[in-house]
C-alpha positions in Angstrom: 0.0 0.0 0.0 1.4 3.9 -0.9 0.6 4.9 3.1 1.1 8.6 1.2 -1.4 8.8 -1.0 -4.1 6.7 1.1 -3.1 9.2 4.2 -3.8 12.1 1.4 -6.9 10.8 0.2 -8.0 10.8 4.5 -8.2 14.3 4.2 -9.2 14.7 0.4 -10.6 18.1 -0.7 -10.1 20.9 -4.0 -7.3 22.2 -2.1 -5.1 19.2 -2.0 -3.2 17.2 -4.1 -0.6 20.2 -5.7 2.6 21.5 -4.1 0.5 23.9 -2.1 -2.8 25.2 -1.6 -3.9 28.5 -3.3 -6.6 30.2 -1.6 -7.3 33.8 -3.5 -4.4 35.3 -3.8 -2.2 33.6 -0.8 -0.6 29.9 -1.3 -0.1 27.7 1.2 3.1 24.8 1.9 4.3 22.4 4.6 6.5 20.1 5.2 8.4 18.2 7.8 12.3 18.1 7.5 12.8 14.9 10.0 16.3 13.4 11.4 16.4 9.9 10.1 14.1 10.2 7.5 15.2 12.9 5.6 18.9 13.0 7.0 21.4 11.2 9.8 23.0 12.8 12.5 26.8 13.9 11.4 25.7 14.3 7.5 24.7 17.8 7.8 26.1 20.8 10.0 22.9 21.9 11.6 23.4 25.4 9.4 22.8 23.4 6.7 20.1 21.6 8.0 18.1 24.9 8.7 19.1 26.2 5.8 17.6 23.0 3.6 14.8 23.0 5.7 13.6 26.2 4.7 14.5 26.2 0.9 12.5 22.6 0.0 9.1 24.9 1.3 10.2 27.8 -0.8 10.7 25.4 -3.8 7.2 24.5 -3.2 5.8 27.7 -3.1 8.1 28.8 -6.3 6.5 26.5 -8.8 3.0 27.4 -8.3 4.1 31.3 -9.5 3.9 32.4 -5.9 6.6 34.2 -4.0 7.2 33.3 -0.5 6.7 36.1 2.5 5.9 34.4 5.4 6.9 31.2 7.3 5.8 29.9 10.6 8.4 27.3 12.6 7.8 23.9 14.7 11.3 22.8 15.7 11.4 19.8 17.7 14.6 19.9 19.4 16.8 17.5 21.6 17.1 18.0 25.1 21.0 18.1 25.5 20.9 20.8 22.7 23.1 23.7 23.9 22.7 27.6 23.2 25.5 27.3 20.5 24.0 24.6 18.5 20.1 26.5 18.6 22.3 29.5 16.9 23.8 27.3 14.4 20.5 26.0 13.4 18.5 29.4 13.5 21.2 30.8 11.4 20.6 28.5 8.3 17.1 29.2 8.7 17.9 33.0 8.9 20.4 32.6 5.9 17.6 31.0 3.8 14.8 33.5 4.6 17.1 36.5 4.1 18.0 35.2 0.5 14.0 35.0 -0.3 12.8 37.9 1.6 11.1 35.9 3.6 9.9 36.6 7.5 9.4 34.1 10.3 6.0 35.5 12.2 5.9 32.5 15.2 6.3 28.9 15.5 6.4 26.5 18.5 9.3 24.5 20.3 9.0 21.2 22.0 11.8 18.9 23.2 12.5 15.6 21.8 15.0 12.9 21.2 15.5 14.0 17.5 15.6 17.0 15.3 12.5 17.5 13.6 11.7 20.7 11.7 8.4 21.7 10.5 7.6 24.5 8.0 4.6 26.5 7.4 5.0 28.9 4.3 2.5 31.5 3.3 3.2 33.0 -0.3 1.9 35.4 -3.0 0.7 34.9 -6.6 3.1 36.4 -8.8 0.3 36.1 -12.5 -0.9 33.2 -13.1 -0.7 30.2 -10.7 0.6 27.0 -12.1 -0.7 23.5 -11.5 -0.1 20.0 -12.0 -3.4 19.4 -13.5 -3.1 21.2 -16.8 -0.7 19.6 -19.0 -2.1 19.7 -22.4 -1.9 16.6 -25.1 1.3 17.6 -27.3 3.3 19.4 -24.8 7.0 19.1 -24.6 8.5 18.3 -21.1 11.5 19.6 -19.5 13.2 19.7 -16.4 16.0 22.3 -15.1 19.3 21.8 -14.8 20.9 18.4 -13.8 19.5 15.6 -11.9 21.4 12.9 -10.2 23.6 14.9 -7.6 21.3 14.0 -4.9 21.2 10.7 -5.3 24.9 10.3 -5.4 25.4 12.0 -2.5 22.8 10.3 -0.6 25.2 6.8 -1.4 27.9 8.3 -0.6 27.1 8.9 2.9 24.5 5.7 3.5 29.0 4.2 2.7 30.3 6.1 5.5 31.7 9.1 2.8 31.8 12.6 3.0 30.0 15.1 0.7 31.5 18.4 -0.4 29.9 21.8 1.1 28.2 22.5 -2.2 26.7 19.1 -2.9 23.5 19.2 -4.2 21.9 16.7 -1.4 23.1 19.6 0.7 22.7 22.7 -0.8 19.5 22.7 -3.5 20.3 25.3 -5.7 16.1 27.0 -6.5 15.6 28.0 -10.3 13.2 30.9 -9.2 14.3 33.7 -12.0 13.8 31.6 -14.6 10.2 29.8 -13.4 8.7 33.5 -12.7 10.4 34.8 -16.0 8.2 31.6 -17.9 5.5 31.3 -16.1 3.2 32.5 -18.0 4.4 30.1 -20.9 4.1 27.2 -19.0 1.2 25.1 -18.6 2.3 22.5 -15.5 4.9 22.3 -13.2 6.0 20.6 -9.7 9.1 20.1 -8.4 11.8 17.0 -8.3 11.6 15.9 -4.4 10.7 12.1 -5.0 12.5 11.9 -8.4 12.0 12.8 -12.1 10.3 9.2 -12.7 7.6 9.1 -9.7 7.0 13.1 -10.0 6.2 12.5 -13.6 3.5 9.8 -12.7 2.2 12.4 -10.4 1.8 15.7 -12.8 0.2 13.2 -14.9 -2.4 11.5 -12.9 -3.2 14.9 -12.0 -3.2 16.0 -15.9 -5.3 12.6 -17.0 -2.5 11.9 -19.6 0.7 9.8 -20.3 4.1 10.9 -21.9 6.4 9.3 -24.0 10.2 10.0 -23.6 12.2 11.7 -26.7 15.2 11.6 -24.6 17.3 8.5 -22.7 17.6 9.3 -19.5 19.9 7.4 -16.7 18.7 5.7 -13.5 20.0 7.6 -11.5 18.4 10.8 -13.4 15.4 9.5 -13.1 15.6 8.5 -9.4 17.3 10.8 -7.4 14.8 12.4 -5.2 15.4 16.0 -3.4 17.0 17.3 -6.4 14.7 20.2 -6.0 14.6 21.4 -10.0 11.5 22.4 -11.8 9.6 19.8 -14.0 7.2 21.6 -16.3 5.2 21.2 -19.0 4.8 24.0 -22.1 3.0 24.1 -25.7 6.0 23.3 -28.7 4.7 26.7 -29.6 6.7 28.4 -26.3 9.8 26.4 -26.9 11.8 29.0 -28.8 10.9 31.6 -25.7 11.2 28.9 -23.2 15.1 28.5 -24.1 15.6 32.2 -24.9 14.0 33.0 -21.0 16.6 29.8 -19.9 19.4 31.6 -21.4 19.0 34.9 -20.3 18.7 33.2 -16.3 21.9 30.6 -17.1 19.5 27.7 -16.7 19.9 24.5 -18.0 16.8 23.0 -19.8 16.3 19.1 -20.7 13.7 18.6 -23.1 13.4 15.3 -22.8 9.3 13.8 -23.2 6.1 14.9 -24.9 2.1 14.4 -23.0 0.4 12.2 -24.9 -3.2 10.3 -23.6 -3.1 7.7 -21.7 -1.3 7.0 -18.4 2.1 7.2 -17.3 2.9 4.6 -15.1 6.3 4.7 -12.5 8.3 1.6 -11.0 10.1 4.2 -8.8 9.6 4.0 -5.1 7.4 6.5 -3.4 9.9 8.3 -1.2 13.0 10.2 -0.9 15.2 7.7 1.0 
């Protein structure tokens, strides 16, 4: 059983089912960044782990054509955790929000035997807001720049390696200039957090359609999960735009599949681990 989807479909509504909720104007994210789920103890500095933290709810809010303004904070923090270490935390959360203009307006702290972070995000339309659900028959699907750092990182430290600084399972590098600057060319979108393969069999479940690959793509491509890059859909008619707006930001864009009816079906796990 997918214990995801069936825990979704508990609390189905109109609302769910995108990477946030639009309500009006406002759209609303959450997520939970959790020790031993999404990372071990001694893989991350806790900088980094605030800093993550806050930018996989951004990337959220970023590809429905919102930008993020307000954030509200759950920490679950361990008991031996000293002064020092709550500053090292809060300053990769302040780092992140400072980047994004975005401000923390409350929270709530409880103690625990593990670091658990949970994060509210409140965000604004900025045009048109983009879904999963409209991917049109004939459109060409891309994703931004490169997928499979994630993934190699995440083996290299399950083996007892290190990971450099700037490693993408670290440090998710948002294409937000580019997805505002197309938008409005762009018919579906959602982000790369369970990998390109099962995040394709959700956009089109959503969309009612299927999609044939133009493009070979490499495991590990298509299954690296927190990679945190944009997969969208647009008409062949935007393409020349598409690129010219992906040159003008410095973003890498794979063409690599077109929508087509039917259903796309993935043999991907479910999850990010």
């Amino acid at each position: 059983m997918d214990k995801e989807n069936f825990t979704i479909e508990c609390f189905g509504n109109a609302y769910i089912g995108d990477d946030a909720a639009v309500l009006g104007k406002q759209v609303f994210s959450k997520d939970i960044f959790a020790q031993n789920s999404h990372f071990k103890h001694g893989w991350l500095s806790l900088e980094e782990i605030g800093y993550k933290a806050m930018i996989v709810n951004f990337s959220d809010t970023i590809v429905m054509n919102a930008r993020p303004k307000f954030a509200l904070l759950g920490l679950s923090l361990p008991k031996n955790f000293l002064p020092q270490q709550i500053k090292e935390l809060s300053g990769g959360i302040n780092r992140a929000c400072e980047e994004f203009g975005v401000r923390i307006i409350g929270g709530d702290t409880i103690s625990s035997k593990i670091l658990n972070i949970s994060v509210s995000v409140i965000g604004e339309l900025n045009g048109k807001t983009v879904l999963r659900k409209n991917a049109k028959y004939g459109d060409l699907v891309a994703f931004t720049g490169e997928l499979g750092g994630s993934l190699k990182g995440l083996r290299t430290l399950l083996n007892g390696g290190r990971v450099a600084s700037n490693s993408r399972f670290k440090r998710p590098i948002l294409k937000d200039k580019f997805f505002y600057a197309a938008a409005s060319k762009i018919n579906a979108a959602m982000d790369v957090s369970d990998g390109l393969s099962a995040d394709l069999a959700k956009l089109c479940a959503q969309s009612r359609c299927g999609a044939k690959f133009s493009k070979r793509l490499s495991k590990r491509e298509l299954n690296s999960g927190e990679e945190y890059e944009i997969l969208f859909t647009f008409s062949p008619k935007n393409r020349a735009k598409i690129l010219s707006l992906a040159r003008k930001t410095r973003t890498k864009i794979t063409i690599f599949a077109k929508i087509t009816k039917g259903k796309f079906k993935s043999n991907a796990r479910n999850h990010h681990f």
